[in-house]
N, C-alpha and C positions, 0 to 999 in steps of 0.2 A: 730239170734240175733235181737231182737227185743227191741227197744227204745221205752220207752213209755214218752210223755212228756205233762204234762198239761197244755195246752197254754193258756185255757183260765182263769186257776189261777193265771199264770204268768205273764197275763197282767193285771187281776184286782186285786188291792190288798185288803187282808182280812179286814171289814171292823171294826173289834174290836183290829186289828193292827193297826192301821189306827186310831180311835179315842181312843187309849193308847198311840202314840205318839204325838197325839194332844195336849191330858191331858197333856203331860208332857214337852212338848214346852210352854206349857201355864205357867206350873208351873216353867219352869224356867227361863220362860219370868217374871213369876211376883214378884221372888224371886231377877232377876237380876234389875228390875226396883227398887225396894223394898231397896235393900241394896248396890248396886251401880249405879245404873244414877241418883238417886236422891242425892246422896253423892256425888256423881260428880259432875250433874249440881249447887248443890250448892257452892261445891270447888271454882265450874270456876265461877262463878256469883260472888261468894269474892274478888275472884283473877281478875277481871276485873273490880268492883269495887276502887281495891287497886292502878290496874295499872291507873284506871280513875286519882283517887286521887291523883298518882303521876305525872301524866299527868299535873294535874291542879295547881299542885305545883309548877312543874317544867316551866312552863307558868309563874305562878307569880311571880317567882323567876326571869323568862328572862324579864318580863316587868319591872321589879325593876330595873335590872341591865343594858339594855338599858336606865330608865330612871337618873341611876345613871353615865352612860357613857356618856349620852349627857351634865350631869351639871360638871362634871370632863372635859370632851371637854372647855365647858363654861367657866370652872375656868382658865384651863390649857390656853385658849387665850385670858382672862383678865389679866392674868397672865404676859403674854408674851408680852400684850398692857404694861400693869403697867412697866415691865423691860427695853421696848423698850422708855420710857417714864426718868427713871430712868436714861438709857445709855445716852439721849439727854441732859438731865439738866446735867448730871455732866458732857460731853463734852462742854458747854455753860459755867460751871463753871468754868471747867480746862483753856477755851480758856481765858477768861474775868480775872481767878488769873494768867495765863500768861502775858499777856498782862499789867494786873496791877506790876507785878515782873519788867515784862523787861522795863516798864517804870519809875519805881522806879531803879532799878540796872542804867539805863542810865544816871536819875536824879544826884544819886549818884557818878557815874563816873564822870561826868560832873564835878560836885562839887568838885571830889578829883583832877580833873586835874586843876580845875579854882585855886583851893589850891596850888598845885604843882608848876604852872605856876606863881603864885605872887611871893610865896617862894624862887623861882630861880630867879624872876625879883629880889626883895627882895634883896638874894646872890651875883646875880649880880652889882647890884649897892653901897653894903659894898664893894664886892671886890676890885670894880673901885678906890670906895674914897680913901678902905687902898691902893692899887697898886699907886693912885695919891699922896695920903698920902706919902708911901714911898720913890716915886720917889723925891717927895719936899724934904723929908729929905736925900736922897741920893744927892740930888741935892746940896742941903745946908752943907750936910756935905764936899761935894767935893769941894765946893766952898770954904767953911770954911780953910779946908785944901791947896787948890791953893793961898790963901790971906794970911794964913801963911807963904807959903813958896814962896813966887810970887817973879821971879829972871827972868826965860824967858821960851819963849816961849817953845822950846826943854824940859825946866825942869815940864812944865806944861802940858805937853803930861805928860812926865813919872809920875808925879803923879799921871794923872788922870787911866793911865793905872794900876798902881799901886792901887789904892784904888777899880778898878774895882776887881783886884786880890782878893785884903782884901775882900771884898762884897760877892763874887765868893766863897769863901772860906769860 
């Protein structure tokens, strides 16, 4: 048995095999360039474009909106000046119509007790006269009554106890 083998075919290869796969690496190098890397690299050239653009957007939009955050800041602690401004005046006001109330409500007390207080002197000094008033006439009338009947001493107890009864009564 005999092997025959061509070694020196097998190491170089045939050279119109050889440039028939060239030709056709070539051609489908320039079919693949031709109809997609060029579609491609344009695709992605759009689409990095697009992404730019949104990029740049997206930037403008965050510098807006920090500049719109820091004058909402601004407002929000004008704001809070103005309120804190607000709370003080009308603490100043409420202390000052307190103070103007409870001076007037005392004013007024005062007043209604200085009233109160003549009133009763007032009361007072009718009652005395009538109570003095009375007694004169109880006085006078007892009298009256002892000088009608004036006999003695014993009988002038018992009237006088007597007309106390009637009075009493």
């Amino acid at each position: 048995m005999e092997l025959s083998f061509d070694i020196q075919g097998q190491l170089f290869p045939n050279l119109i095999t050889m440039l028939v796969q060239w030709a056709s690496t070539g051609v489908l190098l320039f079919f693949v360039v031709k109809f997609l890397w060029n579609p491609a690299k344009s695709f992605l050239e759009k689409r990095a474009e697009y992404a730019q653009t949104q990029l740049s957007a997206a930037d403008a939009l965050r510098a807006e909106a920090e500049k719109m955050n820091d004058e909402a800041k601004a407002f929000i602690k004008e704001a809070g000046n103005t309120a804190r401004e607000l709370v003080e005046e009308a603490k100043r006001e409420s202390t000052q119509l307190k103070e103007t109330l409870l001076k007037e409500a005392k004013e007024e007390a005062e007043a209604k007790l200085d009233a109160a207080r003549r009133e009763i002197e007032y009361e007072k000094n009718a009652m005395r006269q009538g109570v003095a008033k009375e007694i004169v006439e109880v006085a006078m009338a007892a009298t009256e009554k002892l000088l009608a009947e004036k006999t003695t001493s014993e009988d002038d107890r018992l009237a006088i106890e007597q007309f106390v009864k009637d009075v009493n009564a």
